[in-house]
C-alpha positions in Angstrom: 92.0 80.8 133.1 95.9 81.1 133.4 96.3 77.4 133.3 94.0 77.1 130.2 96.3 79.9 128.9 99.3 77.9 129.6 97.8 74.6 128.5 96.9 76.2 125.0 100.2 77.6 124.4 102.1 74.2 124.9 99.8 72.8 122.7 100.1 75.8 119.9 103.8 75.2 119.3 106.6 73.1 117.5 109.3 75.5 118.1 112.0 77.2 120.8 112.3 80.9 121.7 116.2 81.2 121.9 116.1 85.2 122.4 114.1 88.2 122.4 115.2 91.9 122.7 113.8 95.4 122.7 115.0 96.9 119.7 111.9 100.3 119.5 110.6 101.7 122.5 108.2 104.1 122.4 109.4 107.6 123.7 112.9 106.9 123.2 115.5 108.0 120.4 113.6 111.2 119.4 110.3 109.6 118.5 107.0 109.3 120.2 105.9 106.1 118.3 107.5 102.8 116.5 105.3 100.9 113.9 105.7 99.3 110.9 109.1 96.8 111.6 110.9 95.4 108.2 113.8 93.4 108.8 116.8 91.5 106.6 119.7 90.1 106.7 123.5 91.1 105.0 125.6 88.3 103.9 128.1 88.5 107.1 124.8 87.5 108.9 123.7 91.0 110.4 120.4 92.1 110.8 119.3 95.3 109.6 115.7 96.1 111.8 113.7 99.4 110.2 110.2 100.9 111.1 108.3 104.2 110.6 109.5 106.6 113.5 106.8 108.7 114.1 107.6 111.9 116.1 104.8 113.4 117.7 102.1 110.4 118.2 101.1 107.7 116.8 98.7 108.7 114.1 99.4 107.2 110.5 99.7 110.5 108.8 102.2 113.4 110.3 105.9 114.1 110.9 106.8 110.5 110.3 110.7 109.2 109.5 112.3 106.3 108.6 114.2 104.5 111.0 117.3 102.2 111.2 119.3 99.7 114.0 121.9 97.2 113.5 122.8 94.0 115.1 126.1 91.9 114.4 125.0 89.2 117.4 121.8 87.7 115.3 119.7 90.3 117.6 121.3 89.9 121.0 122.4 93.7 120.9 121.4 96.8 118.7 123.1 99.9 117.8 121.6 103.0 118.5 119.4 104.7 116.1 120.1 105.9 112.5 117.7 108.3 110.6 117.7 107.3 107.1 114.7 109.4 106.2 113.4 112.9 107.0 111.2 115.0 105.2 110.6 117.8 108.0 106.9 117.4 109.2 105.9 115.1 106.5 105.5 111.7 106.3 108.0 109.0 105.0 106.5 105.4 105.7 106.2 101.5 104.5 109.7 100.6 104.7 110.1 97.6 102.0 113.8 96.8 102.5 115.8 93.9 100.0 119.7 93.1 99.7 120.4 92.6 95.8 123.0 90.0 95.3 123.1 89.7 91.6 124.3 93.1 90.5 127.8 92.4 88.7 129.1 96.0 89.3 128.4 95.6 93.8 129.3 91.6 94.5 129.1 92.7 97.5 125.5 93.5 97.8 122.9 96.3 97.4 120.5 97.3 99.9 117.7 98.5 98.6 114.9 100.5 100.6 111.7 100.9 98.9 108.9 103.6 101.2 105.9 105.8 100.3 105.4 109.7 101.0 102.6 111.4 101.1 100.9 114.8 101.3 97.3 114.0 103.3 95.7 111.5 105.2 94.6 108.2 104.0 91.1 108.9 103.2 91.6 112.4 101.6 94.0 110.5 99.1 91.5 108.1 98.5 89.2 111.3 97.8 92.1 112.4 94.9 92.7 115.1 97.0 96.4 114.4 97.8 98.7 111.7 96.6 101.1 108.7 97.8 105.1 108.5 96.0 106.8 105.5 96.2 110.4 106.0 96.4 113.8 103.9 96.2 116.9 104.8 98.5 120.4 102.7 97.9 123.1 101.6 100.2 126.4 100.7 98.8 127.8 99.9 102.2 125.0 97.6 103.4 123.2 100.2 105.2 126.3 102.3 106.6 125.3 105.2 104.1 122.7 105.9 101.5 122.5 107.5 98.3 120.0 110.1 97.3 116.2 108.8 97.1 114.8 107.9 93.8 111.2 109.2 93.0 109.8 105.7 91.0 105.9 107.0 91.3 105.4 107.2 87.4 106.5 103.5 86.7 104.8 102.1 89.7 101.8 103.7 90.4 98.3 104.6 88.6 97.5 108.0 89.9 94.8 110.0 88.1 96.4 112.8 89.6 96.9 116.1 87.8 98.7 117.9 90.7 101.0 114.9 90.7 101.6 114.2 86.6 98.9 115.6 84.3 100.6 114.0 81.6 101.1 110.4 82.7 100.4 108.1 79.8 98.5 105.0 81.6 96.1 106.6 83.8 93.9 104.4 86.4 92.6 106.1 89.0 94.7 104.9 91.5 94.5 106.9 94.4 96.1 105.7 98.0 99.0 103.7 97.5 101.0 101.5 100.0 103.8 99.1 99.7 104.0 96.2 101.7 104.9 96.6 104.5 108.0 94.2 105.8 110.5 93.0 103.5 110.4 92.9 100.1 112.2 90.1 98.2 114.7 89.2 95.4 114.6 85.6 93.3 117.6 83.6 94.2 117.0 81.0 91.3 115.2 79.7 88.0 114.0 82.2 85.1 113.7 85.6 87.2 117.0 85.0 89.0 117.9 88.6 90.2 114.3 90.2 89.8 113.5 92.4 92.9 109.6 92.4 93.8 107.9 94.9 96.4 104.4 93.5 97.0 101.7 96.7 97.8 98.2 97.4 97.2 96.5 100.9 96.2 92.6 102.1 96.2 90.8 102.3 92.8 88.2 105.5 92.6 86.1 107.0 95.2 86.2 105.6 98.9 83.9 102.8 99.1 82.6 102.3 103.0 83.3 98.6 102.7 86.7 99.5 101.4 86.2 97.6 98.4 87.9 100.5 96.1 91.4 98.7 97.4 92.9 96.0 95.8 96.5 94.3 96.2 99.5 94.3 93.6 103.2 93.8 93.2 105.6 95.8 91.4 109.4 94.6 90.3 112.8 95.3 88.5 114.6 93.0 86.4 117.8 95.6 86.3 118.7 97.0 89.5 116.6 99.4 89.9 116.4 100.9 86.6 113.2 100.0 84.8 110.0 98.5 86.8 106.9 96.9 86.1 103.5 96.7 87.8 102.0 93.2 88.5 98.1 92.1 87.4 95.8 93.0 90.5 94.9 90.9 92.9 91.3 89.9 91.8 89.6 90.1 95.4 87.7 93.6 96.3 89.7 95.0 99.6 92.8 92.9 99.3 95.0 95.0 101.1 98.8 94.9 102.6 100.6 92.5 101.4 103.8 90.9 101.0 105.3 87.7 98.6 107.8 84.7 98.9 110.1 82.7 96.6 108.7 79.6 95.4 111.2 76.9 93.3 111.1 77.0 89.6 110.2 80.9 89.1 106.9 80.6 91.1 105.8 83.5 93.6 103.6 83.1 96.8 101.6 86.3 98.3 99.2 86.9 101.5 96.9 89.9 101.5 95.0 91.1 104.3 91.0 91.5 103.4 90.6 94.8 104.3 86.9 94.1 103.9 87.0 92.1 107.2 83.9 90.0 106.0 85.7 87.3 105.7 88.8 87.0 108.6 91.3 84.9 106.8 94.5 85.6 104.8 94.1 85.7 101.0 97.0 84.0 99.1 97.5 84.3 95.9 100.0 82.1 93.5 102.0 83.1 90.7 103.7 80.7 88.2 105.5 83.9 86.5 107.6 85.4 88.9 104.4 88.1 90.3 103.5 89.0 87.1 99.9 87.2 86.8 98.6 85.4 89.7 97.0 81.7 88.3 95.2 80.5 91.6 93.7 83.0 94.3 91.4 81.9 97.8 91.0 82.6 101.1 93.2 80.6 103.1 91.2 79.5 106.7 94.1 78.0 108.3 95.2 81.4 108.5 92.7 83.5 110.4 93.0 87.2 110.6 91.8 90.3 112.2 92.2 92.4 109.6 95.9 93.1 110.1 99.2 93.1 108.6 101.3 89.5 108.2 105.0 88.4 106.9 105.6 85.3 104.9 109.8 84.3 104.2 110.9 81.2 102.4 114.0 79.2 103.3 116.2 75.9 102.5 115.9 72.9 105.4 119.3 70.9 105.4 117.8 68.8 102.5 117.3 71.5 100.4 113.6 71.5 100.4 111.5 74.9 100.3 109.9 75.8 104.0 107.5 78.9 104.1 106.7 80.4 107.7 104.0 83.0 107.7 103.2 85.2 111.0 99.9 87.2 111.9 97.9 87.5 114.7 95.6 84.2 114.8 92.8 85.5 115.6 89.9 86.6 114.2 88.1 89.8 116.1 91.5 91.2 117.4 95.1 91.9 117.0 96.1 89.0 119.2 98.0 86.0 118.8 100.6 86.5 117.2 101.6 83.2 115.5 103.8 81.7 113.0 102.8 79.0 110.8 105.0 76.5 108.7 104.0 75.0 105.3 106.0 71.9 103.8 104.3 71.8 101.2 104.8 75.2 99.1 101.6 76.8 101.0 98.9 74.2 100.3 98.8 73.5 104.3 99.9 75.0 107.2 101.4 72.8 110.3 103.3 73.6 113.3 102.0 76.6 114.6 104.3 78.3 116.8 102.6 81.1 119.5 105.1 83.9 119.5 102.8 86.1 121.9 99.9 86.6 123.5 98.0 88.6 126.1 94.8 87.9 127.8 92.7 90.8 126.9 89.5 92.0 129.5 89.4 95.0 127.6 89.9 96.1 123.7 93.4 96.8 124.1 95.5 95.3 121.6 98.6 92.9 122.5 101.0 92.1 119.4 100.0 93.7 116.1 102.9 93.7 112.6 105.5 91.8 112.1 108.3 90.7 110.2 110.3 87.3 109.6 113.8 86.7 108.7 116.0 83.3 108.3 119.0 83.4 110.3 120.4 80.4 108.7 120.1 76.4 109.2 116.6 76.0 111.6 117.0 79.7 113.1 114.5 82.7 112.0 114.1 86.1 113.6 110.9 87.7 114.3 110.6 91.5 114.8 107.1 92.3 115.9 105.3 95.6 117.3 103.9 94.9 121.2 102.1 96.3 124.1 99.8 99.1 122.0 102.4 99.9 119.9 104.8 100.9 123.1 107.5 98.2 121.4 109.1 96.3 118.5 110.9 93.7 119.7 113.3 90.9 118.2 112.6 87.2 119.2 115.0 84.3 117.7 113.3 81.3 116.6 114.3 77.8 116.4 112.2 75.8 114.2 
């Protein structure tokens, strides 16, 4: 079995590990548990790592904060832990961070940090008997210091609420509400140069026990932060966490996890209109799924073409496998698969679960990934 093992990870890769580091470790730094990584980069080249630090366990709901470490050695080396959020015993989760380079009045770059609150467990909010905030939190300094949160609920969420806003104007129903999780993104060129987009999803209704009531959106600013808009829905029934990438020309590239788990692939999703409307949406089964989280980052080869990677775990009936895929050809196919890790389960114990991708310039990406049962998030560097 080991040499099979062995034999099918040689086969299952196009790529070099360079590095890998423990950046979370469960137990450590005033926090019982580590989930949910989100990684980016600042223009000097350092990597700012965040993830949910949850204090007593490692339930979903609870006295969760939000999380911060620094590297200025592309992931060698990590600073200790900075606290960026703390609401007491409540939760503050789904880090979405994004560096704005295109505000005139900071050349030097914004960090944004987009995150959800919320006042009861997933399925009493999806029961309308609690409700998810999405917030907005600003760095001047590139993460040194941050500026007092912005609540942006009303402009990017649905809630049918009245404890939360008995006077919104454009009720839906929406009930839980989630943004991406991993990094959200910011056009670099064409017609939405400058627009920031946050991919998420939110449930619809009562609870359905297929979870059908869920469906995927984006939501974006075309100001800094100002103003935002909410994306059409994704048009598949339990589309779930999601996040996007930069196509050329304007165009927009999203994978969703099917939280239905009938069918174990990725859905993708295209836009030609920056994630406002989505024109072509399928399930994609060259990327198979467990029903898990996944990252997707586009980048420049030396030619100036357009690569996409896209990690999950690469399996279909556990959260295994974790794998990154490359696509030439603006996501139409998916070559080169690269295993990043893997565990040879006996049991039901889970190996490698979310993850997050970032380009560390010319043929080098980062990939910061939860590991052993959620003990650890750790950094691996990449050579493609």
């Amino acid at each position: 079995m080991r040499i099979l093992i062995l034999l099918w990870a040689l086969c299952y890769s196009s790529a070099l590990f360079a590095q890998e580091t423990l950046v979370f470790e469960s137990g450590k730094e005033g926090h019982a548990t580590y989930r949910i990584p989100a990684i980016i980069s600042t223009p000097s080249g350092e990597l700012l790592a965040f993830a949910e630090g949850r204090v007593n366990g490692s339930n979903d709901y609870g006295d969760i904060n939000l999380v911060l470490k620094r590297s200025s050695d592309q992931g060698r080396t990590w600073s200790a832990l900075q606290t960026i959020v703390d609401y007491d015993d409540l939760q503050a989760g789904n880090p979405a961070p994004v560096l704005d380079l295109f505000d005139p009045e900071h050349p030097q770059g914004v960090v944004y940090l987009f995150y959800n609150t919320g006042n009861n467990h997933e399925y009493d909010v999806r029961m309308n008997k609690g409700v998810r905030e999405v917030w907005m939190i600003k760095s001047f300094d590139l993460g040194v210091t941050w500026q007092k949160p912005i609540n942006i609920t009303a402009q990017v969420h649905k809630p049918n609420n009245p404890e939360f806003n008995p006077d919104y104007a454009n009720p839906a129903d929406w009930r839980h509400y989630a943004n991406t999780p991993g990094h959200a993104i910011q056009f670099q060129q064409g017609a939405h140069q400058g627009r920031i987009y946050v991919a998420a999803n939110h449930s619809s209704g009562d609870p359905v026990s297929d979870w059908s009531d869920y469906q995927a959106h984006g939501f974006y600013t075309d100001d800094h932060g100002e103003t935002f808009n909410i994306s059409e829905s994704i048009e598949f029934p339990g589309s779930n966490e999601s996040i996007a990438a930069e196509l050329p020309d304007g165009k927009m590239i999203m994978s969703s996890r099917n939280q239905r788990g009938d069918i174990r692939q990725r859905i993708i999703a295209f836009s030609e209109d920056g994630g406002t409307t989505w024109s072509e949406q399928y399930f994609e089964e060259n990327l198979p799924d467990p029903v898990c989280q996944a990252s997707i980052l586009s980048f420049e080869d030396k030619d100036g073409n357009t690569i996409l990677a896209h990690s999950n775990n690469a399996s279909t009936d556990q959260r295994n496998d974790l794998t990154v895929k490359f696509s030439t050809d603006l996501g139409r196919t998916w070559i080169d698969p690269l295993l990043i890790d893997h565990k040879d389960i006996s049991g039901n114990t889970a190996w490698t679960a979310y993850s997050d991708l970032v380009w560390l310039g010319g043929k080098e990406l980062g990939i910061l990934y939860e590991r052993d049962e959620y003990k650890q998030i750790v950094f691996k560097k990449i050579e493609y």
